[in-house]
C-alpha positions as CSV (number, residue, x, y, z in Angstrom):
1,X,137.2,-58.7,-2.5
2,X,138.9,-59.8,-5.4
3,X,142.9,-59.2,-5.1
4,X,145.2,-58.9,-8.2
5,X,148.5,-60.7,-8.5
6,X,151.7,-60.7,-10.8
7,X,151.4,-63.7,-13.3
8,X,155.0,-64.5,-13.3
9,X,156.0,-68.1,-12.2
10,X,159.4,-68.7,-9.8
11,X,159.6,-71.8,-10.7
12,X,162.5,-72.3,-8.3
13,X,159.6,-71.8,-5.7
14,X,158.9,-74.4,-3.4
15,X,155.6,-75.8,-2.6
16,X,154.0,-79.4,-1.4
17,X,152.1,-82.0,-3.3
18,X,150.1,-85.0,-2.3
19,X,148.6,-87.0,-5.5
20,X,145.6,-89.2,-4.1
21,X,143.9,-91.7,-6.6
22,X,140.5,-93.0,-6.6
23,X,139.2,-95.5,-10.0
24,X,139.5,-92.9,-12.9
25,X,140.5,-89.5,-10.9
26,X,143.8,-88.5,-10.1
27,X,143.8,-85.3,-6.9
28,X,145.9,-83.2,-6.8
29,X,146.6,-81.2,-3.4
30,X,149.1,-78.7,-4.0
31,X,149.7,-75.4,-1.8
32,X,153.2,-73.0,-1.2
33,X,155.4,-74.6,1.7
34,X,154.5,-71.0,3.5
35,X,150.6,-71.8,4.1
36,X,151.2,-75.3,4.9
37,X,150.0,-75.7,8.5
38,X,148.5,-72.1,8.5
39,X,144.4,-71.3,8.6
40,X,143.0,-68.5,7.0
41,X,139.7,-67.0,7.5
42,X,137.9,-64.0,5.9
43,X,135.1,-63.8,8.8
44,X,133.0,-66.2,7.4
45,X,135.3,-68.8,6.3
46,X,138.4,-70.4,8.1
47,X,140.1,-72.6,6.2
48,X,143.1,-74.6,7.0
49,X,145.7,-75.9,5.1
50,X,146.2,-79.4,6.6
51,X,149.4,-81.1,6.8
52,X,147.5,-84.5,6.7
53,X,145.6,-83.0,3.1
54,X,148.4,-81.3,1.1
55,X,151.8,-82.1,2.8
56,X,152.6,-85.0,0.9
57,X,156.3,-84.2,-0.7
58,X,158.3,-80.3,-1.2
59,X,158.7,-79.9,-4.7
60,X,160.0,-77.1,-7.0
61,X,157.0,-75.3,-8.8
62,X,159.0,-76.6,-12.2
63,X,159.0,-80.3,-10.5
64,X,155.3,-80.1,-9.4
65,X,154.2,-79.2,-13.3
66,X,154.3,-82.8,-14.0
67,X,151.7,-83.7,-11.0
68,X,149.4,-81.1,-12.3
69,X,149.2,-81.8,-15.8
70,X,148.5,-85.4,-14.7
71,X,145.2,-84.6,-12.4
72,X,141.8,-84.9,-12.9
73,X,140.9,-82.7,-10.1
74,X,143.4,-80.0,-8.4
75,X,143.3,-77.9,-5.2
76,X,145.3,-75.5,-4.9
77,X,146.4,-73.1,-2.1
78,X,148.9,-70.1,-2.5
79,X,149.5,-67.8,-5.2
80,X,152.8,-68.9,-6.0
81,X,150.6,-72.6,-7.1
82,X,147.6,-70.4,-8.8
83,X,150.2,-68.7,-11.0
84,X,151.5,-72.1,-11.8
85,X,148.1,-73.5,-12.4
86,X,147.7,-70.0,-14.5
87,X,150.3,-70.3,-16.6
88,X,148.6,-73.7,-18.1
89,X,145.5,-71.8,-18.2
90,X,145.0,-68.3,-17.2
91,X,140.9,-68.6,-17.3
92,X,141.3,-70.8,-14.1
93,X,142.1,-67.0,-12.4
94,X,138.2,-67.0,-12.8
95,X,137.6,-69.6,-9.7
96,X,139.8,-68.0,-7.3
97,X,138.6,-67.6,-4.3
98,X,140.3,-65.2,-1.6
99,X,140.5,-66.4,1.9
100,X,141.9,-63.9,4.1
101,X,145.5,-63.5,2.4
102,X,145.7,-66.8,0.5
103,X,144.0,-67.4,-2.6
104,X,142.5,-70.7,-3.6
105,X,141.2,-72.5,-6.6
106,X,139.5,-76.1,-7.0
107,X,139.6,-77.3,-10.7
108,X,137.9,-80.5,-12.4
109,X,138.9,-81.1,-15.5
């Protein structure tokens, strides 16, 4: 079931990055600093958001910009992150997944 959220970006918002690179790719794992730790499931799927995955460093959503205009490849948990991801390109809204509550996204670009 597809959900519907408000576009607008709190940039003031906290959330967590951890920026792995590997030869030519730059990952980042970015979620809101509410559904670190938590798992999620929509009866099929459970998904957790693993502290060893995305709990790198608490950012502001302004401060984590900068990360995510430098990936290759994001993955992003929360809708406070897909809004940010959004507000760089609103067509990524097309890849969102819904997992329970928490929407997620995986972009290569």
């Amino acid at each position: 079931m597809e959900k519907v959220m408000s576009l607008k970006v709190e940039w003031n918002k906290k959330c967590y990055v951890k920026v792995y690179e590997y030869r030519d790719d730059i990952l980042v794992a970015i979620c809101d600093e509410e559904v670190l730790g938590k798992t999620f499931s929509n009866g099929k799927i459970y998904f957790k958001v693993s502290e060893e995955f995305y709990g790198g460093f608490k950012v502001t959503l302004k401060e984590a910009l900068k990360y995510v205009k430098q990936g290759t490849i994001i993955n992003a948990v929360g809708e406070n992150v897909i809004k940010l991801l959004a507000y760089l390109n609103e067509d990524i809204l097309d890849a969102v997944i819904w997992i329970g509550k928490v929407p997620h996204v995986q972009v290569v670009k």
